[in-house]
C-alpha positions as protocol buffer text, in pm:
chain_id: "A"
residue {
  index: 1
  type: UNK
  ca { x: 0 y: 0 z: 0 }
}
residue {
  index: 2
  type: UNK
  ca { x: 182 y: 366 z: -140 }
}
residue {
  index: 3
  type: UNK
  ca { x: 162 y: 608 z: 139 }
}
residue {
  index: 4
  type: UNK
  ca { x: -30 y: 833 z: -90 }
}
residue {
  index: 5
  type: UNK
  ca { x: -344 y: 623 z: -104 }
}
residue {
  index: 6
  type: UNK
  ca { x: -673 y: 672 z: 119 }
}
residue {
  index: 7
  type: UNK
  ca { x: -774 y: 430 z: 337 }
}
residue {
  index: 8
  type: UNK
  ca { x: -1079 y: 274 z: 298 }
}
residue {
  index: 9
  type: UNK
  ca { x: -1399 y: 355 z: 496 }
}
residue {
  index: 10
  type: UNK
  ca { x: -1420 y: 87 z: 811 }
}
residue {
  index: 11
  type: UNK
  ca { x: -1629 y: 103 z: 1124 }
}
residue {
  index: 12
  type: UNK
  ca { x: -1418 y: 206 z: 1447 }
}
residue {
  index: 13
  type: UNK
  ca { x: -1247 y: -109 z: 1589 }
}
residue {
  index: 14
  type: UNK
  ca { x: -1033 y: 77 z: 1853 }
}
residue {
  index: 15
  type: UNK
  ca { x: -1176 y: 38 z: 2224 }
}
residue {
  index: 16
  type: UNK
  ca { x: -1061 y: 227 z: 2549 }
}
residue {
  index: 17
  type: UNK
  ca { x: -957 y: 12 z: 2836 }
}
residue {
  index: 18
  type: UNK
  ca { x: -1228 y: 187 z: 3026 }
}
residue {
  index: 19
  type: UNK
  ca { x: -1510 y: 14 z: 2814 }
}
residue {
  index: 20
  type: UNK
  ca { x: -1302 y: -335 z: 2745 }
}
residue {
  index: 21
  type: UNK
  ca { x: -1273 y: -382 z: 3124 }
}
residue {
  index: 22
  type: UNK
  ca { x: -1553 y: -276 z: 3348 }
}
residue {
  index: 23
  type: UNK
  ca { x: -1478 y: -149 z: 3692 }
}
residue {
  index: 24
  type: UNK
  ca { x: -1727 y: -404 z: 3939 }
}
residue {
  index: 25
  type: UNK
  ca { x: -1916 y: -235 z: 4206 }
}
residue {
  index: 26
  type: UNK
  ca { x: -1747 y: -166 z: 4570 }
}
residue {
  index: 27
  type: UNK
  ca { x: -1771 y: -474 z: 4774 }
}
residue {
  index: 28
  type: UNK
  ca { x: -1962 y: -346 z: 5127 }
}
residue {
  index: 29
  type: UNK
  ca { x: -1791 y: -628 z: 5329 }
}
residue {
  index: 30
  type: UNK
  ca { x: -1496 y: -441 z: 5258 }
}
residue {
  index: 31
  type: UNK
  ca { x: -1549 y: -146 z: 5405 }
}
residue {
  index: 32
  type: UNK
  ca { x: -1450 y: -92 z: 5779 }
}
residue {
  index: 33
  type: UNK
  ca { x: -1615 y: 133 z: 6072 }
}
residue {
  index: 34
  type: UNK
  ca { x: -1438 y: 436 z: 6258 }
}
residue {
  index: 35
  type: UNK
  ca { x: -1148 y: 331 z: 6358 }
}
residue {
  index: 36
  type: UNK
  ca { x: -1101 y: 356 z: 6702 }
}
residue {
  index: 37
  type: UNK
  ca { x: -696 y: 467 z: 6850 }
}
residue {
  index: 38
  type: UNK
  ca { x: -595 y: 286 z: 7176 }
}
residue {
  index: 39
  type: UNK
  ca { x: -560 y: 521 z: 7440 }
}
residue {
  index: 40
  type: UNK
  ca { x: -198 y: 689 z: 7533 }
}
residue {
  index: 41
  type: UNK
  ca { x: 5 y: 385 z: 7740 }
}
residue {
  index: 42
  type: UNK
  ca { x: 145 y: 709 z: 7953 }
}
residue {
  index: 43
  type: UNK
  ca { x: -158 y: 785 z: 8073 }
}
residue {
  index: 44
  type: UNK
  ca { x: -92 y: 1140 z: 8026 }
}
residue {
  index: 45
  type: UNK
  ca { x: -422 y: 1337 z: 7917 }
}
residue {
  index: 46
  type: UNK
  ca { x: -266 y: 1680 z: 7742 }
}
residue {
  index: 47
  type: UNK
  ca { x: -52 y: 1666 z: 7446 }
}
residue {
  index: 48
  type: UNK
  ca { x: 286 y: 1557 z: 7512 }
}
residue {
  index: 49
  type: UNK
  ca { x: 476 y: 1505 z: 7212 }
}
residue {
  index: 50
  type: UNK
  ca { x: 718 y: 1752 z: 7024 }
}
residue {
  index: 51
  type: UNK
  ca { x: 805 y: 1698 z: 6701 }
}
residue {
  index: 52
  type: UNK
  ca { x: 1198 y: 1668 z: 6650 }
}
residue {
  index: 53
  type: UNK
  ca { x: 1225 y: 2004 z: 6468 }
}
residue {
  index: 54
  type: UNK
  ca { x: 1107 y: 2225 z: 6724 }
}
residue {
  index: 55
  type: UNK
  ca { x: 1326 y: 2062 z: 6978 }
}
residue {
  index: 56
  type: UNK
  ca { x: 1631 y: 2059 z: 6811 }
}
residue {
  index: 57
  type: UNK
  ca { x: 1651 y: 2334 z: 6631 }
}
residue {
  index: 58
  type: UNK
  ca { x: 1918 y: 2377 z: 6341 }
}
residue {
  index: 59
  type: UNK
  ca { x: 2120 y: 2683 z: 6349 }
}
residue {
  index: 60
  type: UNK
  ca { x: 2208 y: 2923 z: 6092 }
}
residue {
  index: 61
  type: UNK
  ca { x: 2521 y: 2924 z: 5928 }
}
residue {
  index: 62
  type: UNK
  ca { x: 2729 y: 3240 z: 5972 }
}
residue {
  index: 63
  type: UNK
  ca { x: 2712 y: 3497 z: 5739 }
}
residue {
  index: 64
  type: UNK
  ca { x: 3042 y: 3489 z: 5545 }
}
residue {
  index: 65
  type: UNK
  ca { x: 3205 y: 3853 z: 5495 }
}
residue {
  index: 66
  type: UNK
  ca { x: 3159 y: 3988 z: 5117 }
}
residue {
  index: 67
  type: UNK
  ca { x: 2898 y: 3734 z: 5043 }
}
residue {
  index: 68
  type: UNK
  ca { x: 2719 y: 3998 z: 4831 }
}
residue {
  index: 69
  type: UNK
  ca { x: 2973 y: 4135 z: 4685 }
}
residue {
  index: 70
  type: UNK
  ca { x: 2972 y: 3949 z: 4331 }
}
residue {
  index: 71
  type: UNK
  ca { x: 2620 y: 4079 z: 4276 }
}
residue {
  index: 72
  type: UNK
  ca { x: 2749 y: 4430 z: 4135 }
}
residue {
  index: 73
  type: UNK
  ca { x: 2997 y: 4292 z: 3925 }
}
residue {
  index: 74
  type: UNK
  ca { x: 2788 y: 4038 z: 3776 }
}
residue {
  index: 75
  type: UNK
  ca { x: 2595 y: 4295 z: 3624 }
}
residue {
  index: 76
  type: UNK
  ca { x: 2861 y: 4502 z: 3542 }
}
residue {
  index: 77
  type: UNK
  ca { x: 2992 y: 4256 z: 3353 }
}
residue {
  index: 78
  type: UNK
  ca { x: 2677 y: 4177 z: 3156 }
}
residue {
  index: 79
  type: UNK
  ca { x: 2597 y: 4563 z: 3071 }
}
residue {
  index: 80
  type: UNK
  ca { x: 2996 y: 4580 z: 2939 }
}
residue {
  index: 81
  type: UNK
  ca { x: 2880 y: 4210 z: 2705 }
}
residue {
  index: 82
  type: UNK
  ca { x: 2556 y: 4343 z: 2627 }
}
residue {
  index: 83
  type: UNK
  ca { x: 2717 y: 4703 z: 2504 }
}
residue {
  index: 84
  type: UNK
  ca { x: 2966 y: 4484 z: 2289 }
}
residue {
  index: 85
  type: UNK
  ca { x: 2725 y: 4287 z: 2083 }
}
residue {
  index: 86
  type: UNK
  ca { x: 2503 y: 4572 z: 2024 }
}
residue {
  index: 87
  type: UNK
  ca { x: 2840 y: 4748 z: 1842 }
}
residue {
  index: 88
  type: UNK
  ca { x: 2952 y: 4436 z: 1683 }
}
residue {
  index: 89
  type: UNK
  ca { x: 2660 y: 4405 z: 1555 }
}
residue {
  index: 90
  type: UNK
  ca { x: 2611 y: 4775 z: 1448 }
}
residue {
  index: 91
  type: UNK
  ca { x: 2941 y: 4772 z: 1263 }
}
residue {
  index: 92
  type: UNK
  ca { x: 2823 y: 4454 z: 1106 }
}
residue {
  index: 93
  type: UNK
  ca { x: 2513 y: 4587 z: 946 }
}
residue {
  index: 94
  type: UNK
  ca { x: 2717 y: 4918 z: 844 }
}
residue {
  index: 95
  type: UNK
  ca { x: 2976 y: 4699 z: 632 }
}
residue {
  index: 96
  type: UNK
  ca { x: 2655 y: 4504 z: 483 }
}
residue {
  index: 97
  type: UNK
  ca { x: 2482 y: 4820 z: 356 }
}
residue {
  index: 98
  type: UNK
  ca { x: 2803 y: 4987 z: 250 }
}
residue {
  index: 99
  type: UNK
  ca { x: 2864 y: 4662 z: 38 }
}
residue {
  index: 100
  type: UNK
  ca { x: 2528 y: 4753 z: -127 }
}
């Protein structure tokens, strides 16, 4: 068969998995009451537990000294690159058109 031909009229014979294989009702046997939590073994009424992170905190590192200091330069550095392709590519165009 040429990859330019039509193919012929056919009924659909693609199915989804959603209509080839039926979900069956929930099973009610299956399902469970409330559940029910056994009482604290302490015997202690109030809450008593503390989660790990609020009782050992982690600490900060220090701040190191100049730690902002590359900011500035970084965009010094990318107006200075930014300036130079906008010439290079000024000059460019300017030796195109005097070409003409």
């Amino acid at each position: 068969m040429s990859e330019t031909e039509t193919p012929r009229e056919e009924p659909a014979h693609d199915v989804l998995a959603a209509e080839a294989f039926a979900m069956p009702a929930p099973d009610p046997s299956l399902r469970h009451g409330p559940v029910r939590l056994p009482e604290d073994p302490t015997g202690i009424e109030e809450p008593h537990d503390v989660l790990a992170a609020e009782e050992f905190a982690m600490p900060a590192p220090p701040a190191r000294a100049g730690a902002w200091e590359g900011k500035p330069r970084r965009r010094a550095g990318l107006a200075l690159g930014g300036g130079a392709a906008a010439l290079f590519t000024v000059r460019a165009l300017l030796r195109a058109l005097r070409r003409r």
